[in-house]
N, C-alpha and C positions, 0 to 999 in steps of 0.2 A: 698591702701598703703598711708601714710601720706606723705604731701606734704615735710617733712624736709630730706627725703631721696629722694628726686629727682636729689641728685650729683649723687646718685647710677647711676642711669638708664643713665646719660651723659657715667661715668666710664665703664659703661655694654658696652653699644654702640660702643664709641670709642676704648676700645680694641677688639672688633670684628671687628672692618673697619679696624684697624691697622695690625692686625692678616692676615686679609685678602691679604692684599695688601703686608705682607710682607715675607708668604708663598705662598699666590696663596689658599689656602683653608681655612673654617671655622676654628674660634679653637673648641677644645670640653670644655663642664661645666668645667671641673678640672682646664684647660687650664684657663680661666676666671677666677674661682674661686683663682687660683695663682694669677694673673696679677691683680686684681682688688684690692682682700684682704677681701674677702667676702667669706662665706660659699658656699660649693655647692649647699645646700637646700636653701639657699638666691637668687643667683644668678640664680636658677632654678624658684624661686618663680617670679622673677622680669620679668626672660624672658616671661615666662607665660602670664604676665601681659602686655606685650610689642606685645604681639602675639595677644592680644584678643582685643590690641589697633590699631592693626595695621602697629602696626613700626617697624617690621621685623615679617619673613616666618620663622621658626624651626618646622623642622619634626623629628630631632630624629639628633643625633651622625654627628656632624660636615655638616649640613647642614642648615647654619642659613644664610639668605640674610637680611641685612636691607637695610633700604631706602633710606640709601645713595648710597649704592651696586647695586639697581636696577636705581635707575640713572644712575648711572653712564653704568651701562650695556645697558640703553637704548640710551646712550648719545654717544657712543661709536661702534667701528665695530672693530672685531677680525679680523689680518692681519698675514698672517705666510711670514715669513723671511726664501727665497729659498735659500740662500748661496750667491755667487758670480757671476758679472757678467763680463765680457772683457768690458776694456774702452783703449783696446788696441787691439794686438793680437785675434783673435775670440778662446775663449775657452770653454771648451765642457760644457754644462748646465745640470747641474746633480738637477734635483728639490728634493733636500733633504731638508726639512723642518727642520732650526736651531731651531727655535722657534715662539712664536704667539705674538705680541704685539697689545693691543688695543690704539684705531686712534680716537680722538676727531669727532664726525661728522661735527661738525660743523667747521672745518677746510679741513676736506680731504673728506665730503661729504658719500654717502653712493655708492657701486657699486659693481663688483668683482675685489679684488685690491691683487697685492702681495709685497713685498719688496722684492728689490736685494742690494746686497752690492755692489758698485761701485771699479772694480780692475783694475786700471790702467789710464793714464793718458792724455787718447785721446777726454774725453770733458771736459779737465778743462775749456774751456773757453767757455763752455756754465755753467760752474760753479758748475759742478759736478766733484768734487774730489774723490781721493785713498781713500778708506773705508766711502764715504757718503752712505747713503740708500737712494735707488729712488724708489718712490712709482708708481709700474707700473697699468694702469689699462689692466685689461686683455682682448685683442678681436684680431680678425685674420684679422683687415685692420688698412690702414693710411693715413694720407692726405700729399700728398707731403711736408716737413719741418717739420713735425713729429718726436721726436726725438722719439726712436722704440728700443726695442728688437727682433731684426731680429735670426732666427737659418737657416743655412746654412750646409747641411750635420753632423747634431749633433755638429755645432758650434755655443754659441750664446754670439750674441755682441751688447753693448750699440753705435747706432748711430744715425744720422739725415737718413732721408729718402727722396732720391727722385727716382721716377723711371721716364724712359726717352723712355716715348712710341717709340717714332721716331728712339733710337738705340735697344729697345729689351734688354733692360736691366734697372740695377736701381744698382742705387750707393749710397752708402750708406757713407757716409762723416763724420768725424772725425771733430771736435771741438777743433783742436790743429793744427794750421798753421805750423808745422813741419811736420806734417804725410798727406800724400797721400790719397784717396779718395778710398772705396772698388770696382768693379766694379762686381756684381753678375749677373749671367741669372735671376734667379730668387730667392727665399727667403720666408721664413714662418714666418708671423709678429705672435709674442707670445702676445704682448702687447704696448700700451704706454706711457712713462712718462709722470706722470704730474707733481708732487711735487719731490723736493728733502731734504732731512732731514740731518742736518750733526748736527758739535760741532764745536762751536768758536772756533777760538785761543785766 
């Protein structure tokens, strides 16, 4: 192909990384072929060519990755978003997965992580607000001051954790100097915060 049509192959590209990202799937030729302003037997010629070079994977009907696509999938780790969790009251944890969002690695690391939406207002001041998402990493211990997702009889709650060999218990403490301290026998940690993700004011 001659070098004076290489805007093509930019236009090719970019509307499949845009397509991408702003369905969530490949588009198909036709779909390109719209969006670009190119023929289908052009834009099929081009991919072709884009394929034999290396700069994207197409096997057939809305399965094209390019290479920025694989970046980025390599750059990244899929996180499903469980619903909500008590930042007050203990309420029941229903792991109904709202959705999947992917997590830079290189900020939130690689591990088994999930998100919770933050409901209520008992660690605002460890700085987790009404609807932040806290990035839990998921294991069944803690280390005392651990803030933790603790479940308690099919109840589960965002708090600090400490447990108190000496009374046989572990209390579980609130990040809001108005509210009282939990006191449980015992408790099944789901997970720990580490990051918390919100939106300025």
């Amino acid at each position: 192909m001659q070098h004076k049509n290489a805007e093509y192959f930019k236009r090719i590209i970019a509307f499949i990384d845009d397509y991408a990202v702003n369905n969530g799937s490949s588009p198909s030729v036709r779909e390109i072929s719209n969006g670009v302003g190119l023929s289908t037997a052009t834009v099929s010629r081009y991919m072709q060519k884009m394929k034999a070079n290396g700069e994207l994977d197409y096997d057939g009907h809305r399965s094209i990755v390019t290479k920025r696509q694989k970046q980025t999938l390599a750059e990244t780790v899929e996180i499903p978003i469980l619903g909500s969790v008590s930042c007050g009251v203990p309420k029941f944890a229903e792991e109904n997965i709202e959705e999947y969002v992917r997590l830079p690695v290189s900020l939130f690391g690689r591990g088994d992580f999930f998100l919770l939406r933050a409901n209520g207002d008992s660690m605002i001041e460890a700085g987790i607000d009404y609807g932040d998402l806290v990035l839990i990493r998921r294991q069944n211990y803690a280390d005392s001051g651990d803030i933790v997702v603790a479940l308690m009889d099919d109840e589960a709650t965002l708090k600090r954790f400490y447990p108190e060999l000496e009374n046989q218990r572990i209390r579980l403490h609130p990040e809001n100097s108005e509210m009282d301290d939990i006191y449980v026998d015992n408790c099944i940690i789901q997970g720990v915060a580490v990051k918390v993700i919100k939106d300025l004011e």
